[in-house]
KEVO-818885 format. One record per residue (C-alpha): chain; y, x, z. Coordinates in steps of 0.1 Angstrom, whole numbers, m for minus. Each point is the difference from the previous one (the first is absolute). Last residue first. Layout:
BEGIN
  tilo      y      x      z
     A      Y      X      Z
...
This chain:
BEGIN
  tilo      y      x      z
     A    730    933    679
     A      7      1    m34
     A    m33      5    m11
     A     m8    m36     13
     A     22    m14    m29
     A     37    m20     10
     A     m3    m37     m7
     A     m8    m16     35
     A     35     24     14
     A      2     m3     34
     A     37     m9     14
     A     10     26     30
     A     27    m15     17
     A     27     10     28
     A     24    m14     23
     A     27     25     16
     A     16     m3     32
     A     25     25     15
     A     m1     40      0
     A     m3     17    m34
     A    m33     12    m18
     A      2     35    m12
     A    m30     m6    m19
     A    m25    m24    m17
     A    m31      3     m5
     A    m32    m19    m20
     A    m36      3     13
     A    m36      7     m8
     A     10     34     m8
     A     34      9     m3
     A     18    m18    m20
     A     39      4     m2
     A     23    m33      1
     A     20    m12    m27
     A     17    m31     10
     A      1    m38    m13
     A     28    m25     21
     A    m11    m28     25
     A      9     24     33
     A    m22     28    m13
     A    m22     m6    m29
     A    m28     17     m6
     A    m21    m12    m36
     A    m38     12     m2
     A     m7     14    m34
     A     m8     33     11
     A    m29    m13     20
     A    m17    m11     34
     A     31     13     19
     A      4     m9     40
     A     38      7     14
     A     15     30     18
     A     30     m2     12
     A     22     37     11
     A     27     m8     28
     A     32     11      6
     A     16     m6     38
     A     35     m5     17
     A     m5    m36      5
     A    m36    m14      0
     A    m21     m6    m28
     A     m9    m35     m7
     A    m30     m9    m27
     A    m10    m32    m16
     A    m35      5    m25
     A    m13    m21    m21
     A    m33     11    m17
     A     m5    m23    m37
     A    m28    m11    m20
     A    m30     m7     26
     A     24     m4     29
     A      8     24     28
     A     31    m10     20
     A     18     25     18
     A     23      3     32
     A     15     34     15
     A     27      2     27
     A     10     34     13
     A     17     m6     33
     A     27     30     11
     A      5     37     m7
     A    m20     11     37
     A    m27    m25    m19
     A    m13    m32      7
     A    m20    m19    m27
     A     m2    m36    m12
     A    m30     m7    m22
     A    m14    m26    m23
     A    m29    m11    m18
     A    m11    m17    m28
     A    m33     m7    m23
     A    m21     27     11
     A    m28     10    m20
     A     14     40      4
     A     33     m1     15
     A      8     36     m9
     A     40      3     13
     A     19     33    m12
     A     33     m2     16
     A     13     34     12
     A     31      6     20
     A     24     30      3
     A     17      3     27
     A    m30    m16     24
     A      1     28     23
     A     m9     27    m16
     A     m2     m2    m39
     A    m26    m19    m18
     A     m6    m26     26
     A    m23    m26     m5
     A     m4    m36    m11
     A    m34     m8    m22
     A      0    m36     11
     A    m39      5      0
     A      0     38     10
     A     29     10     23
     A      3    m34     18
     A    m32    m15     m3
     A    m15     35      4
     A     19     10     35
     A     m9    m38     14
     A    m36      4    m14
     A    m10     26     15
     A      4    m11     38
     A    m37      8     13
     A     15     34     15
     A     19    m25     20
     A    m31    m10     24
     A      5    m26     21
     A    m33    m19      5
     A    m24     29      8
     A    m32     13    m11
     A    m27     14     25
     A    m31    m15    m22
     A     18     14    m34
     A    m18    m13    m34
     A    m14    m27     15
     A     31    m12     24
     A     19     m5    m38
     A     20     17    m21
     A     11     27     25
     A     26      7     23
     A     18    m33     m5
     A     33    m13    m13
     A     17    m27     20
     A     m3    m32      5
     A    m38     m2      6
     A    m22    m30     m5
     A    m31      5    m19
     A     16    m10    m33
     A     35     19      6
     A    m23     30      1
     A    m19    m11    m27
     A     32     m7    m18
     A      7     38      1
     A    m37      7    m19
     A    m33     21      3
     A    m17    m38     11
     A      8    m15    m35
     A     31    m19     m1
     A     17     20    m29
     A     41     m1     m1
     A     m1     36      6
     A    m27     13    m18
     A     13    m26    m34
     A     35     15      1
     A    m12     36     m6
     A    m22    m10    m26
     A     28    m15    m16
     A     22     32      6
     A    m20     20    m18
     A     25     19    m14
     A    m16     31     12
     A     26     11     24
     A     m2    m37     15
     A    m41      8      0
     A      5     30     18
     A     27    m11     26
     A    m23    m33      9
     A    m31     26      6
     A     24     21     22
     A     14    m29     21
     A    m38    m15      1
     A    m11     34     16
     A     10    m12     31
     A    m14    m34      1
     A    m31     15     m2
     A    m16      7    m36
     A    m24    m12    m28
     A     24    m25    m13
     A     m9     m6    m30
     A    m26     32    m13
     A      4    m12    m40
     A     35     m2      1
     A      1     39     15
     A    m23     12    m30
     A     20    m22    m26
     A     34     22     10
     A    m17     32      1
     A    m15     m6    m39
     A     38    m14     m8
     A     16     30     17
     A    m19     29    m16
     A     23      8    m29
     A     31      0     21
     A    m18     26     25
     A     m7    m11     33
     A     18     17     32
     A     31    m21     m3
     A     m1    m14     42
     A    m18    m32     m4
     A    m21      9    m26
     A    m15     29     21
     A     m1    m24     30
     A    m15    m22    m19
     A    m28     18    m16
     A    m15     19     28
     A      5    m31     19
     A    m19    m22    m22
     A    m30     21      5
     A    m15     24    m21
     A    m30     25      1
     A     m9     31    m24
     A      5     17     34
     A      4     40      3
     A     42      2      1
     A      3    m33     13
     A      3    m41     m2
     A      4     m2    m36
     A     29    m11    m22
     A    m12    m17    m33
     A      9     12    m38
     A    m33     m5    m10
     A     m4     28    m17
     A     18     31     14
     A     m7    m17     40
     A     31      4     15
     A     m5     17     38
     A      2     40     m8
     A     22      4    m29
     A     22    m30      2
     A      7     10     39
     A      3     39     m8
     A     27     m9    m26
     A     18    m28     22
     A      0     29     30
     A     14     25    m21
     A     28    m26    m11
     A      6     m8     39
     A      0     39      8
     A     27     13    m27
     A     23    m33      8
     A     m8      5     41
     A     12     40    m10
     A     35    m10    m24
     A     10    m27     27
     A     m8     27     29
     A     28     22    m20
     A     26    m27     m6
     A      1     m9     38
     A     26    m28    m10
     A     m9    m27     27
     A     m5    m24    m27
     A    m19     24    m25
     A    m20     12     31
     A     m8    m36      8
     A    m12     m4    m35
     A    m25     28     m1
     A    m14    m12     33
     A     m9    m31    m11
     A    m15     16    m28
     A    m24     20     21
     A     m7    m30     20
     A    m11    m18    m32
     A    m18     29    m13
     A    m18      3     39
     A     m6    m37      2
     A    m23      4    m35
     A    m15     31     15
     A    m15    m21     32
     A    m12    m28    m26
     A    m16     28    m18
     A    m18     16     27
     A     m9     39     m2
     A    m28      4     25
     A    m16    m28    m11
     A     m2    m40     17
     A    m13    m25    m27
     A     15    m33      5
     A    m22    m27     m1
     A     23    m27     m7
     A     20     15     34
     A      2    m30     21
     A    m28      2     22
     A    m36     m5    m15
     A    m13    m10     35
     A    m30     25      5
     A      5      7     35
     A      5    m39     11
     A     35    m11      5
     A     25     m5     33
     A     19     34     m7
     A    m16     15    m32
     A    m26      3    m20
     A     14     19    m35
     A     33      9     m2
     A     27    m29     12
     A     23     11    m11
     A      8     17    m32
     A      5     36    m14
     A     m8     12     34
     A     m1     39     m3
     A      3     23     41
     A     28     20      7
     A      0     23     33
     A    m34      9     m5
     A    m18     17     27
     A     20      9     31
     A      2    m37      9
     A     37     m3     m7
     A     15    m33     12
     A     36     m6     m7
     A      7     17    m32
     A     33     14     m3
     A     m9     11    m35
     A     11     38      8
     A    m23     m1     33
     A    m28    m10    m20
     A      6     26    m29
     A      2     29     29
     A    m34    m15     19
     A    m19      5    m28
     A     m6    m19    m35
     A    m10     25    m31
     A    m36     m5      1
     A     m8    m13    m29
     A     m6    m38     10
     A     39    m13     m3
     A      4      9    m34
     A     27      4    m23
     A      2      3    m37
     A     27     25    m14
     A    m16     18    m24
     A     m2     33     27
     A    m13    m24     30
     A     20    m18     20
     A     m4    m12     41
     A     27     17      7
     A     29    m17    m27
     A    m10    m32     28
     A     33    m22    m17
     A      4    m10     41
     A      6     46      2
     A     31    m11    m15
     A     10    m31     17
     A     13     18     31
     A     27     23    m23
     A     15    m28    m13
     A     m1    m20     35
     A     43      0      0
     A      5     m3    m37
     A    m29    m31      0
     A     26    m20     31
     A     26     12    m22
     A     m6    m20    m30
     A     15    m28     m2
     A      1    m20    m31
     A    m24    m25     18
     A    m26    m10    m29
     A      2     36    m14
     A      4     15     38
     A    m31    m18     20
     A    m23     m3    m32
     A      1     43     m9
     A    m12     m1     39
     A    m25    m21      1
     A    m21     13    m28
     A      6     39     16
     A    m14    m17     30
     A    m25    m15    m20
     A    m18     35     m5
     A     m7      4     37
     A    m15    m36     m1
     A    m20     13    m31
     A    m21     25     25
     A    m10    m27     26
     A      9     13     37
     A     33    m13     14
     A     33     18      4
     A     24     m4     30
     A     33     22     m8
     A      2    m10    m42
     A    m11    m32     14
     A     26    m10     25
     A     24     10    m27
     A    m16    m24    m30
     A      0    m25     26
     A     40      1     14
     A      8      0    m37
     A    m24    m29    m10
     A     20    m16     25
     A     34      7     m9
     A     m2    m14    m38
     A      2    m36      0
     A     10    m21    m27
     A    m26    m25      6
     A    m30    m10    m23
     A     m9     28    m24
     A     13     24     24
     A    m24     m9     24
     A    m33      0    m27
     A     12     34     m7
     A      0     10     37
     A    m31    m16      9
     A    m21     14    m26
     A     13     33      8
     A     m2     m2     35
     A    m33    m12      3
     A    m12     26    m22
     A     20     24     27
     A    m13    m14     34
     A     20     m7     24
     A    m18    m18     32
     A     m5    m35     18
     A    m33     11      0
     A    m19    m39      1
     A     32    m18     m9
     A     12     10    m38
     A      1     34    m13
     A     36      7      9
     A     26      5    m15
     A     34      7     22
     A     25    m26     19
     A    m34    m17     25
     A      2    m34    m13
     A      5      7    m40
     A    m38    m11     m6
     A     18    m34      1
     A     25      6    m28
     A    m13     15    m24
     A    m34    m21      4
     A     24    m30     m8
     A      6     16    m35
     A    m34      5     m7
     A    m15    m35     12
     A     31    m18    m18
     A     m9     20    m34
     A    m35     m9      6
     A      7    m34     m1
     A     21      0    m28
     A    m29     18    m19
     A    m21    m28      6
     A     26    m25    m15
     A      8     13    m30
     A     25     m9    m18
     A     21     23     22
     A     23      4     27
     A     19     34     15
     A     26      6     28
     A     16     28     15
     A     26      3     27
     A     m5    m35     11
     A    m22      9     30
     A     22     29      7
     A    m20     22     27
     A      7     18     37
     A    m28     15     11
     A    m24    m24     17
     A     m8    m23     30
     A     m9    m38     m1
     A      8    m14     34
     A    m20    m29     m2
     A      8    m32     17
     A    m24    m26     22
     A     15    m34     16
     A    m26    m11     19
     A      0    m37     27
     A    m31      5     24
     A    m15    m35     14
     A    m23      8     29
     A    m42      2     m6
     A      2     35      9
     A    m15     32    m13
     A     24     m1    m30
     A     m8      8    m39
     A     24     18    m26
     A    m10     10    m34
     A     26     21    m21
     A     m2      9    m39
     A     16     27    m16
     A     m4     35     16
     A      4     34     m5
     A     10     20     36
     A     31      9     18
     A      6     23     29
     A     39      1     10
     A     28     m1    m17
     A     28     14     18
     A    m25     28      9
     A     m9     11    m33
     A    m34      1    m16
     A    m21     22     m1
     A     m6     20    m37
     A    m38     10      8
     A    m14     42     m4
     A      4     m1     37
     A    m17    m33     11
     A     11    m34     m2
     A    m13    m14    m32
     A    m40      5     13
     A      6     m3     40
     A     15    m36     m6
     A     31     m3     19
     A     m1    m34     25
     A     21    m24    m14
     A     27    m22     20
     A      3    m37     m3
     A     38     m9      4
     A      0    m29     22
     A     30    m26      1
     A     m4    m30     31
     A      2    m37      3
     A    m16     m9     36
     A    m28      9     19
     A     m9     39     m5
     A    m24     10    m26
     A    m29     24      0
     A     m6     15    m37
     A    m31     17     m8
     A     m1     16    m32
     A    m27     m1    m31
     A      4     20    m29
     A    m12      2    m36
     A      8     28    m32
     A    m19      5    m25
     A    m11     36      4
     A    m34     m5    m13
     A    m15    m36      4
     A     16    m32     12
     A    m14     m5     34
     A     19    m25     23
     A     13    m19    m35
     A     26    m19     11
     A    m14    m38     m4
     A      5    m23    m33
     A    m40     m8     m6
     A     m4     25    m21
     A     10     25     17
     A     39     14      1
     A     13     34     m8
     A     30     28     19
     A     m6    m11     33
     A     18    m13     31
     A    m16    m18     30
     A     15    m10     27
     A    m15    m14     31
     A     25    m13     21
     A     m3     m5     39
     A     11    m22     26
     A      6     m3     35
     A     30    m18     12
     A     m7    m31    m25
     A     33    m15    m16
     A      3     15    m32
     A     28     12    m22
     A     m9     27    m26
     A     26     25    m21
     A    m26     25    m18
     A     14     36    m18
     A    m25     18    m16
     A      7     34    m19
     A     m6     11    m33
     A    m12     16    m26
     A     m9    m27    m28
     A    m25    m17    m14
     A     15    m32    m24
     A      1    m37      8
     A      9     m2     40
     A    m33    m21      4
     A      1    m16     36
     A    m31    m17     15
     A     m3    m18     37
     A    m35     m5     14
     A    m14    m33      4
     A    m32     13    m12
     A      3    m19    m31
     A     31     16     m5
     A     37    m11      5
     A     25     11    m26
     A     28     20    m13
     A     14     11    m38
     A     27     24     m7
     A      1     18     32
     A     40     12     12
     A     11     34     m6
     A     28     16     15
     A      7     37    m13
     A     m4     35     11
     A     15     30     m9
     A    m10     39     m2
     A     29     21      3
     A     17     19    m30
     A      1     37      1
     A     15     23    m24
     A    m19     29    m16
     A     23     33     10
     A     22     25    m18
     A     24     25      8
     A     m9    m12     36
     A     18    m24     29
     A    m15      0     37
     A     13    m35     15
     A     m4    m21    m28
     A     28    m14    m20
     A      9    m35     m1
     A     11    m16    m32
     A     23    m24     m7
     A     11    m26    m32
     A     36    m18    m17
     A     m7    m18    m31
     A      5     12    m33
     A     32      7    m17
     A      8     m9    m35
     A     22     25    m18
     A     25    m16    m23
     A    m15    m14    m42
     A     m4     25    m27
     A    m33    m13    m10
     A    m17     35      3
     A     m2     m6     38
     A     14     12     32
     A    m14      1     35
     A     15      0     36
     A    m27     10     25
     A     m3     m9     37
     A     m4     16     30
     A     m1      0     40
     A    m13     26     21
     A    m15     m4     34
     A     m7     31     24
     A    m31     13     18
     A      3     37    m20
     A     28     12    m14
     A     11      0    m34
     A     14     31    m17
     A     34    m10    m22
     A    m11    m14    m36
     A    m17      9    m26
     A    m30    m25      3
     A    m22      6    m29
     A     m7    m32    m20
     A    m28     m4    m12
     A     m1    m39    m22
     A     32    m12    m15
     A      9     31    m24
     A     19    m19    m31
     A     29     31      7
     A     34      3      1
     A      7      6     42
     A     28    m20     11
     A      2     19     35
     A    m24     11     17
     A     14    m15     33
     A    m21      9     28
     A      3      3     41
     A     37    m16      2
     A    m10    m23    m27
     A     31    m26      3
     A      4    m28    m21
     A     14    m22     24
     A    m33    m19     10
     A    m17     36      1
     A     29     10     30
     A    m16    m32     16
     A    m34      4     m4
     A      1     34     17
     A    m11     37     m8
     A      5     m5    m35
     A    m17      6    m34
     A     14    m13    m30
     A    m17      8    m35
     A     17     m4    m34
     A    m18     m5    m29
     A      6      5    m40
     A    m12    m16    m36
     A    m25    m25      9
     A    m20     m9    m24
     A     m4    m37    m18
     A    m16     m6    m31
     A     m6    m37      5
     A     14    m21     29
     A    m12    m16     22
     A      6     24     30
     A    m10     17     35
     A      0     37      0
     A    m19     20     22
     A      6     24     27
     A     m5     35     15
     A      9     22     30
     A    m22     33      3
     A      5     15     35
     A     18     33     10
     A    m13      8     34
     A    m29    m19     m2
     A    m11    m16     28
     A      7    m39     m7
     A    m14    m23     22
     A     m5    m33     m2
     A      0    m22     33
     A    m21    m13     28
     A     13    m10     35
     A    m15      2     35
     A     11     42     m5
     A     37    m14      9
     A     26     29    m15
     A     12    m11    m30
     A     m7    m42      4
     A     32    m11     m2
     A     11     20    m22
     A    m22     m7    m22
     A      4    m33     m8
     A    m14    m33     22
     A    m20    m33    m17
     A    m31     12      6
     A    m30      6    m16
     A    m37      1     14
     A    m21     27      0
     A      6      5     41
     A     36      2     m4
     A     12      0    m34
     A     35     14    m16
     A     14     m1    m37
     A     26     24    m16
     A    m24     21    m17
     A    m13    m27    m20
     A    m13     15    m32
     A    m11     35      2
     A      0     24    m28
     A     11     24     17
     A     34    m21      5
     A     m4    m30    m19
     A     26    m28     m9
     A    m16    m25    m16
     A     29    m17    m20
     A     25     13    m23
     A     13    m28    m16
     A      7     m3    m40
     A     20    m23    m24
     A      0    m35     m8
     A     34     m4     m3
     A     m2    m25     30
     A    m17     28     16
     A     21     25     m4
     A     32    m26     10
     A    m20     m7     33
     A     m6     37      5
     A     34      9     m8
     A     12    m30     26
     A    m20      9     26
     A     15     35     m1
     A     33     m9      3
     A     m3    m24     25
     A    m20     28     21
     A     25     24     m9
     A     30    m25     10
     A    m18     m6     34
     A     17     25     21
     A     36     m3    m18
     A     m2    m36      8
     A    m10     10     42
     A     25     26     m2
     A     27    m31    m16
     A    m10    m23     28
     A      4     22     26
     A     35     12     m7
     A     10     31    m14
């Protein structure tokens, strides 16, 4: 054979394959794009320092200077999406290639896997099942898929992983921290003659300074904060934990680069902190830059930021209103995903630098709301389950975290592998014979501690009740500082603390289901409906239907009643009285309580009052943050209300998770996105509109809310169903769907329709002005 012809026959199976794909999409078909392996996107990409680089794998395998994914499961999950236009699309078979070069995968080859053409619509979790891999090696894949259109398989692109060096049945995957090149959006001299630099939003970062002068001794003055003064300076004392700094910088004649390096602050750096890693370097919070020189010499600056975070789709999801508050607080949400990302698990902001569970919670919905991410609130919800903290409902959000990280995932071994570790989390211990638990009964010794994985054990009380933070006085505030627990009545048997042990209980109840442990499914079923019972009886006042604080108090706060709203503890027949009691206390609550207090009134159908808290301006609001001048979510609502507060606080996120979930109403109602609900409750908006990423693919939502007719446009990705909900004021209304009259079922204040297909769909609910109240 000469070399022409084995240099044709080489390339025939890439010109083969470029032309199906062309044809497919020509045709309009589908592409398989995405390509995750444990759920990772980008396994085939290299850094150095946090930044990217243009080499593959291979070239970096075995030089520690370089950064890469690592895979270290032994039989890893490979998954896709589907890209296509077209409506009611699923695909009908795959056929995944895995090879130990790029070349034998360019002929076709899968020399470590080829499963065949395997008959199935599966497209996410996907066992490997092929020959053992070995650890430190590069393997090269792609996925050939088929569709119900009848048309040839379309391949996808051809991707890499790396494998770690120790490989495990099953393992959370690491992806490095990365930096980016930021440059300030605004500069300017100062009064003082001093240079300013405003790089638009706080992030964790790095500065990098390229400066030319001519004097052979010289010195910068830099300062770098978090806030300004009024008068357009770094603040030098900004309060509570807001960050400032001030370094020294001696520079050398000529044009030079300096990296400024941080000195680790004693408070996030200790041995509860996350540190951060050595290719990275110290970072700290900051937004603005003031420089000053000693000398009177001409000093030419170029400054850059080195922003530093977890790897995260800007694009991935999007959302606008009619409103232009909310929009705002979207964007402060959505970017607080991203910049509290900086150390690769959730933290609770700067000053600790440390998990915490509530934190985690908040953070993790709020993350999936915004990126399709999953790894990270992995690697955090298994750094907890070893490193627990103190408050007695951060145990119970474990079990919270948990049922989140496999139905929004799919996946579900990282909870199979810490099943029997989240048990004693549910705190079964601390209960008496009705199923109530307690924490101040004497029941806690050294044996629970140890079985929690709590990290500091005083000998006394292992657990202690929060409820809401902070509690009265606190860091920074006089004594008798109402705190942020509406005057929370503390009792032996705490409702709030009860209300997270239901909802932990029936966490735990589904994971069993999942898992298949049929008969721990049947006991957390038993317990969880002994606990509702006990729960009605004890903290439901008979008459006026409102949750109180304790067993012994007559008193109630808005937590008492949210959090029992929140997670199904209130009685059908006592939801409207609950529901006006929470409207009537606003937002009488930290920034962490606000997810709860959102949840309840969502669950309520007040999703108008739920609207109005967070598009308010008061001072307990998300545009007072923005107001006062932070870019990301803060510790508390205001310095007031928390006198050690930070800047960066994700467990201020809300918003993001209940935009998404709540407002737009998408959610999953199988793992994974499978099955998708729509269910949107604009309240007094008059349009909105989300795009959504999901392991299936972009759900894309847009309605118009008018005094006579709700439009809505919907998009399902490929290889999904979907259930739409749409709002119902009576039996007359009219539903179309797609310009044509359908019968859809009521069900409450809402009409729905099932078993809807892939693709786009435009929808209409048109108000009836004839139709009698009692038909509502």
């Amino acid at each position: 054979m000469t070399r022409f012809k084995q240099k044709l026959c080489g390339i025939l199976p890439l010109i083969a394959l470029t032309l199906v794909t062309m044809s497919a999409v020509g045709q309009g078909s589908f592409i398989p794009a995405q390509l995750r392996v444990d759920l990772l996107l980008h396994t085939d990409k290299t850094w150095k320092n946090g930044f990217e680089t243009k080499l593959n794998l291979k070239d970096v395998i075995n030089n520690t200077e370089y950064q890469t994914a690592r895979i270290a499961s032994s039989k890893p999950y490979f998954s896709w999406i589907i890209k296509t236009e077209v409506n009611d699309t699923y695909q009908t078979a795959y056929q995944i290639l895995i090879a130990s070069s790029s070349q034998n995968l360019n002929k076709g080859i899968g020399d470590i896997w080829n499963s065949g053409k395997v008959i199935s619509a599966q497209q996410t979790g996907i066992v490997f099942a092929g020959a053992p891999l070995a650890p430190s090696k590069v393997y090269y894949w792609r996925v050939n898929v088929w569709d119900n259109h009848g048309g040839k398989a379309v391949s996808s692109h051809m991707t890499s992983f790396l494998t770690d060096s120790v490989l495990r049945p099953y393992q959370v995957p690491f992806m490095p921290l990365l930096k980016s090149v930021q440059q300030p959006v605004s500069q300017r001299i100062l009064k003082n003659h001093h240079y300013f630099y405003d790089f638009g939003k706080d992030a964790f970062g790095q500065l990098h300074l390229v400066v030319q002068t001519q004097a052979n001794h010289d010195t910068l003055r830099i300062h770098l904060g978090e806030a300004v003064t009024k008068d357009g300076q770094v603040n030098r004392r900004p309060g509570g934990t807001i960050r400032y700094r001030m370094v020294l910088l001696p520079l050398q004649s000529g044009k030079h680069d300096y990296l400024l390096k941080f000195k680790p602050n004693r408070l996030n750096t200790g041995k509860r902190s996350i540190h951060m890693p050595g290719y990275i370097g110290e970072v700290m919070p900051f937004r603005y830059v003031e420089i000053e020189h000693q000398n009177n010499t001409t000093v030419e600056i170029h400054p850059k930021r080195y922003a530093v975070n977890y790897p995260f789709n800007d694009s991935a999801t999007e959302f606008e209103s009619s409103d232009s508050v909310l929009n705002k607080v979207w964007d402060l949400c959505k970017y607080t995903m991203k910049a509290t990302s900086f150390t690769g698990m959730y933290v609770d902001g700067d000053r600790e630098r440390t998990p915490y569970e509530a934190d985690a919670f908040i953070n993790q919905l709020s993350h999936y709301a915004t990126d399709a991410e999953y790894n990270m609130a992995k690697r955090s919800l298994q750094y907890l389950v070893f490193h627990a903290t103190w408050p007695t409902e951060w145990s119970l959000q474990n079990l919270l975290i948990a049922w989140n990280d496999y139905f929004y995932s799919g996946d579900i071994r990282l909870v199979k592998g810490l099943y029997k570790e989240l048990k004693p989390k549910v705190l079964l211990a601390l209960a008496r014979p009705d199923g109530l638990i307690s924490t101040r009964t004497g029941k806690q010794d050294s044996n629970f501690a140890r079985s929690l994985h709590l990290i500091d054990f005083d000998g006394k009380a292992a657990i202690r009740d929060i409820v809401d933070w902070l509690q009265k006085g606190g860091v920074g505030l006089p004594k008798n500082a109402i705190g942020e627990t509406d005057g929370f009545v503390f009792t032996d048997y705490n409702s709030v603390v009860n209300a997270f042990h239901y909802k932990a209980l029936v966490c735990m109840q589904n994971i069993a289901l999942a898992l298949g442990y049929k008969e721990d499914v049947q006991f957390y079923k038993a317990q969880a409906a002994k606990v509702k019972t006990a729960f009605q009886r004890v903290f439901i006042d008979p008459v006026s239907g409102i949750v109180k604080d304790g067993e012994g108090t007559s008193h109630s706060s808005l937590h008492a009643n949210m959090m029992a709203l929140a997670f199904g503890l209130v009685p059908d027949k006592y939801i409207p009285q609950v529901r006006s009691f929470i409207e009537s206390r606003k937002m009488a609550c930290s920034v962490y309580g606000a997810q709860f207090l959102l949840d309840a009134l969502y669950q309520a159908d007040a999703g108008d009052d739920a609207l109005k808290l967070m598009t308010s301006t008061n001072k307990r609001s998300w545009y007072n943050m923005i107001r006062f001048g932070s870019t990301m979510t803060t510790e508390a609502w205001d310095m007031e209300y928390k006198g050690n507060q930070d800047w960066n606080h994700a467990w201020g996120s809300a918003p993001a998770n209940i935009i998404v979930g709540k407002l737009m109403g998408v959610n999953a109602l199988t793992p994974g996105f499978a099955t998708i609900q729509i269910k949107p409750q604009l309240g007094s908006l008059l349009s909105a509109r989300l795009k959504l990423a999901t392991l299936q693919g972009n759900v894309q939502v847009e309605a118009e809310n008018r005094k006579n007719v709700f439009r809505l446009t919907t998009r399902l990705p490929a290889n999904t169903s979907g259930v739409v909900y749409l709002p119902r004021r009576k039996e007359a209304d009219q539903v179309l769907r797609n310009g044509k009259p359908i019968t859809a079922s009521a069900e409450g204040t809402f009409w729905r329709v099932d078993d809807v297909k892939p693709g786009k769909d435009s929808w209409q609910v048109i108000y009836s002005s004839t139709a009698s109240s009692s038909e509502q």
